[in-house]
C-alpha positions in Angstrom: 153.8 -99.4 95.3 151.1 -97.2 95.2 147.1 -98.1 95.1 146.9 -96.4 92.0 149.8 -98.1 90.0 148.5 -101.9 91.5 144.9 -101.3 90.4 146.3 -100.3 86.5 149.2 -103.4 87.0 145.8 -105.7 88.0 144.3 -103.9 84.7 147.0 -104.6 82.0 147.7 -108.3 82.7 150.7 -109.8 83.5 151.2 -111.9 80.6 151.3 -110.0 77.5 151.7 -111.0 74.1 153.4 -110.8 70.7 153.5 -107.6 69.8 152.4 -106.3 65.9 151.6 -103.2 63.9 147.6 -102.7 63.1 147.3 -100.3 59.7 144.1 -98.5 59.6 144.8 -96.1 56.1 147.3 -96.5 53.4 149.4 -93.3 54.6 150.6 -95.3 57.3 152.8 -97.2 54.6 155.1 -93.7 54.2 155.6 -93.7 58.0 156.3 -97.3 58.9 157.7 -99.7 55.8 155.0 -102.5 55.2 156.8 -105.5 56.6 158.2 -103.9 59.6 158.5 -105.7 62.7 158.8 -104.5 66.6 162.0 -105.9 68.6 161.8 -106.7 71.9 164.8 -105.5 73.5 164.3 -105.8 77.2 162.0 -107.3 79.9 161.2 -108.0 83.4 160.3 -104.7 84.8 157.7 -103.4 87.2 156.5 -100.9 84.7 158.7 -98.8 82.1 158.0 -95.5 81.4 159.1 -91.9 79.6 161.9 -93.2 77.5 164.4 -90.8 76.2 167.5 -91.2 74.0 171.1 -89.8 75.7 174.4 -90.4 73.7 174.3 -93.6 72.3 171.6 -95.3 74.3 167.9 -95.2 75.8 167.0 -94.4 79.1 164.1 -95.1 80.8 162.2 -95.6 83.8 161.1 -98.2 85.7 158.9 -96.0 88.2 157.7 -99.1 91.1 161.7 -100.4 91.2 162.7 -96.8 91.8 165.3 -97.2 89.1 166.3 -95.7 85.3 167.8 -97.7 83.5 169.9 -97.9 80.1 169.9 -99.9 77.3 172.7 -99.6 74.7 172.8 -101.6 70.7 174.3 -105.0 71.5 173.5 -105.5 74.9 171.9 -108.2 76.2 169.8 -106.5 79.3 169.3 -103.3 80.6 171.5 -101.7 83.0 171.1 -99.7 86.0 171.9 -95.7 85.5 170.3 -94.5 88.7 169.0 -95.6 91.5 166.9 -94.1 93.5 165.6 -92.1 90.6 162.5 -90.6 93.0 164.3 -88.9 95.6 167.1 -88.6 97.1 166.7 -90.8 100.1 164.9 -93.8 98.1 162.1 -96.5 99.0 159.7 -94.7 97.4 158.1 -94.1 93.8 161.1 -93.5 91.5 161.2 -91.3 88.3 158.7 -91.2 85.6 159.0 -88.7 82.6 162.5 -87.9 81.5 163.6 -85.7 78.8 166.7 -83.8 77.4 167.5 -79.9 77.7 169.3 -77.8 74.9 172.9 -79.0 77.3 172.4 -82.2 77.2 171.4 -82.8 80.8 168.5 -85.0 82.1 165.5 -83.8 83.3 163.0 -85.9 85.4 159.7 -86.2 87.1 160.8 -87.4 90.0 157.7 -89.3 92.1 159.4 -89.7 95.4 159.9 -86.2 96.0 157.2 -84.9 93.9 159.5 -82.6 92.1 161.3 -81.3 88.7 165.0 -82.1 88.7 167.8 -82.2 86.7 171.1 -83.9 86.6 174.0 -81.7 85.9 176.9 -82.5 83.8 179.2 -83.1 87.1 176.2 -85.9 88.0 174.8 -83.8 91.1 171.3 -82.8 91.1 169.8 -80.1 90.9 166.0 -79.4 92.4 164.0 -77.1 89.6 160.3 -76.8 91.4 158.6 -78.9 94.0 155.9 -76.7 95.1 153.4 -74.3 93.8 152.1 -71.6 95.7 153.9 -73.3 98.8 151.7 -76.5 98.2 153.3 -79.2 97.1 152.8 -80.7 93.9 151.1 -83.8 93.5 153.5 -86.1 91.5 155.1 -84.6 88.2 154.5 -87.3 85.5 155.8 -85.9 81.9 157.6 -83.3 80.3 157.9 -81.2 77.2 160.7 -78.5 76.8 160.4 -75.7 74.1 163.5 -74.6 72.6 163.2 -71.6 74.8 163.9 -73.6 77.5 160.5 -73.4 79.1 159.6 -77.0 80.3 156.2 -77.7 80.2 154.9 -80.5 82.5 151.6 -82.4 83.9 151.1 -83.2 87.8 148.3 -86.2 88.1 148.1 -87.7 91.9 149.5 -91.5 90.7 153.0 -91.4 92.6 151.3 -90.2 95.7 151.2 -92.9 98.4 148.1 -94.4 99.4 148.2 -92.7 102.8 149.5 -88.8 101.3 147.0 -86.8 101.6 147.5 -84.2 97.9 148.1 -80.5 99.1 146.7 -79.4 95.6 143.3 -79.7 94.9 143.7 -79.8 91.1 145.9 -82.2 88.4 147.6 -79.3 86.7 149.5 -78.5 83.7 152.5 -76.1 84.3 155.0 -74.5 82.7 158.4 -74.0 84.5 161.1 -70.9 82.8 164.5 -71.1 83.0 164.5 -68.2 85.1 162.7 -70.4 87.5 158.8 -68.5 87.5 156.5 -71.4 87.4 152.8 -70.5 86.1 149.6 -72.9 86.1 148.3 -73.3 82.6 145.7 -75.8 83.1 143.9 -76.7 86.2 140.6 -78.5 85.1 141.7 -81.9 83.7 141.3 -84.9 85.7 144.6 -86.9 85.3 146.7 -85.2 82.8 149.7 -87.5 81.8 151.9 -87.5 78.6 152.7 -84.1 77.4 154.2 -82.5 73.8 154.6 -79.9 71.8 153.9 -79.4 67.7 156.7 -79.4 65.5 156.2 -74.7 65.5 155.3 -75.0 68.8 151.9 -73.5 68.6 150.3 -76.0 69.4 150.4 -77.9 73.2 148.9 -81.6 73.6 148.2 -83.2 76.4 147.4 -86.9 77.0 144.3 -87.5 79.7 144.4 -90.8 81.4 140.8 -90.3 83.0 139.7 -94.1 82.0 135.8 -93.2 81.1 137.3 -90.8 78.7 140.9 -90.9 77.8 141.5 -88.7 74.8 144.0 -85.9 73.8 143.6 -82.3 74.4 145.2 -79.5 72.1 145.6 -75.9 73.4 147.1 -73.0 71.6 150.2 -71.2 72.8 150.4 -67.8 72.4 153.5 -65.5 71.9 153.8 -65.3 75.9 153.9 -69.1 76.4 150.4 -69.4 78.0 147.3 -71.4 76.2 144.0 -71.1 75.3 141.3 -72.6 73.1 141.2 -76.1 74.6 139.8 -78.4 72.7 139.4 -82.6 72.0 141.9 -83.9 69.5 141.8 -87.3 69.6 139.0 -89.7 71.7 140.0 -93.3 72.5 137.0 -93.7 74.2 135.4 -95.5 71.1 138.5 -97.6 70.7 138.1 -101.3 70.7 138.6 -102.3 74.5 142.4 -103.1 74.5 145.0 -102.8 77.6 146.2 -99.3 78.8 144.8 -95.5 77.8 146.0 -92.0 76.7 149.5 -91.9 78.3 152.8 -90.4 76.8 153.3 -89.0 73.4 155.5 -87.8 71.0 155.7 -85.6 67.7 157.7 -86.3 65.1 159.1 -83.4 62.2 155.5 -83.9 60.2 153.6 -82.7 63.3 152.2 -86.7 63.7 151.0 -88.1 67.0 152.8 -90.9 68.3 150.4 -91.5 71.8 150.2 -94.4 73.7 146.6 -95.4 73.9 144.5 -98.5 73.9 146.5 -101.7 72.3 149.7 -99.9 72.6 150.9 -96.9 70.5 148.5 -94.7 68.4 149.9 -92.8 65.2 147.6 -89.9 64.6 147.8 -87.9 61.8 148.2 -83.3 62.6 144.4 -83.4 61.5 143.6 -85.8 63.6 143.3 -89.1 61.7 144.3 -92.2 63.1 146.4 -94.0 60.8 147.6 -97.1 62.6 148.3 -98.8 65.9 151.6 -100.5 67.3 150.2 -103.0 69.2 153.1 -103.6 72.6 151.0 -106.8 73.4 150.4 -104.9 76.7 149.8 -101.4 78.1 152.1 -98.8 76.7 153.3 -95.9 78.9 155.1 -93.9 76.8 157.7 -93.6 73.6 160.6 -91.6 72.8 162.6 -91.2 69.7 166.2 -92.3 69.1 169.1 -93.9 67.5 171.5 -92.5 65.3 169.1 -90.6 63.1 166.5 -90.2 65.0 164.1 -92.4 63.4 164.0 -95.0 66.1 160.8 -95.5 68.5 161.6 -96.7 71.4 158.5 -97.5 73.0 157.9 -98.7 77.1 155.2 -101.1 77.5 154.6 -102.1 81.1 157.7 -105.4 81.6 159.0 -104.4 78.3 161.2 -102.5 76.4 160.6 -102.9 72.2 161.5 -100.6 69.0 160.2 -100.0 66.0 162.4 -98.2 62.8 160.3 -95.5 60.9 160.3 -93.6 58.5 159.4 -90.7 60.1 161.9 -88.7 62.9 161.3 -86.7 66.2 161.6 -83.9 67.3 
């Protein structure tokens, strides 16, 4: 385990508690049903992150036990689906992000190896970028992938090691075709984490997990893929002082926010609005939407896996 990821387990507790739903304005109510509760499904892990629904059940990972795991409706604990996840030797940081191409194939930021993968349908893997400019990257965290197939991704530091030295000397944001040209989009934010894309796709966002100022960045994307006009979306900053900051995110079909943040999950209206919190009882790292119709959150907050049932689908 890394320094990093034992100074931010020392920061979110170890015991967390019962977890709720906070609404801030009325519009919440046509998002979330008033009287909705959120399921714990699974615990005991290191620390759960970048879930993502495949077939009939939720994957996720649990980066410090180098493992992904897979939960499934009516079982009673989570299973293992890979292990390592990080590399493929193992005994290192496992995977983080994971998300779904066009296929049907997972994609993951894989820690250990500080890389982009993909599992193919036959269950090899496939290594999609490792290194940029010959340097290697420093850890890739999360993922977004455009229905072109471009995959857009953040690289913070916090699956180096405590004794790797980055080769980088920049967090970037990159975007990776399916030809296989990689291209730096954004070089000057200090610890870039979750990652999405709006509903057109004109719009990027990008989570920032620097602590004195956590917030959400929005870019534009041109008709080439690239960005300008970077701007603040969303600051937690002000928040009241609750466990965890910006982390993953996801949009659902009415261009909301669904961002881990302070307390747990954020939902944050296209305009910017914050509407609500699901409180996890502990850090959240990320969500992911699932279940038969899509209108599932399932939502990974540091031991825990828990769910709440929307109104509103993702993407």
């Amino acid at each position: 385990m890394n320094s990093l990821l034992i100074c931010l387990l020392a920061i979110v507790g170890a015991t967390p508690s019962a977890p709720s739903i906070e609404r801030l304005d009325p519009s919440l109510d046509r998002l979330i049903a008033p009287g909705t509760k959120v399921e714990i499904l699974a615990n005991g892990f290191l620390w759960s992150e970048g879930p993502v629904w495949k077939d009939d059940r939720i994957l996720f990972s649990d980066v410090p036990a180098d493992t992904i795991f897979s939960w499934a409706e009516g079982s009673e604990h989570a299973e293992i689906f890979l292990k390592p996840s990080g590399s493929d030797a193992g005994g290192g940081q496992g995977s983080n992000g994971l998300a779904l191409d066009k296929e049907g194939r997972l994609i993951l930021c894989r820690h250990g190896d500080r890389s982009l993968a993909r599992i193919e349908n036959d269950g090899s893997l496939t290594k999609l970028a490792d290194r940029f400019e010959g340097k290697r990257f420093n850890s890739p965290n999360d993922l977004a992938i455009a229905n072109s197939g471009d995959i857009y991704f953040t690289d913070p530091p916090y699956g180096l090691g405590k004794r790797i030295e980055p080769e980088l000397p920049f967090h970037g944001v990159f975007r990776l075709k399916p030809g296989g040209r990689l291209d730096l989009l954004i070089r000057d934010l200090k610890f870039p984490n979750g990652i999405a894309l709006s509903p057109d796709e004109k719009t990027l966002y990008v989570a920032v997990s620097d602590r004195p100022d956590t917030r959400i960045m929005a870019y534009d994307i041109q008709p080439d893929g690239k960005i300008s006009a970077g701007r603040v979306f969303f600051s937690a900053a002000s928040l009241p002082k609750r466990p965890g900051v910006c982390d993953g995110l996801k949009v659902d079909l009415s261009g909301n926010l669904w961002a881990t943040g302070p307390g747990g999950v954020l939902i944050i209206s296209p305009r910017g609005k914050h509407l609500g919190t699901i409180l996890t009882g502990s850090a959240a790292a990320n969500c992911g939407w699932g279940g038969p119709e899509n209108d599932t959150l399932y939502i990974t907050a540091h031991k825990r896996l828990l769910r709440v049932k929307t109104l509103s689908k993702g993407l």
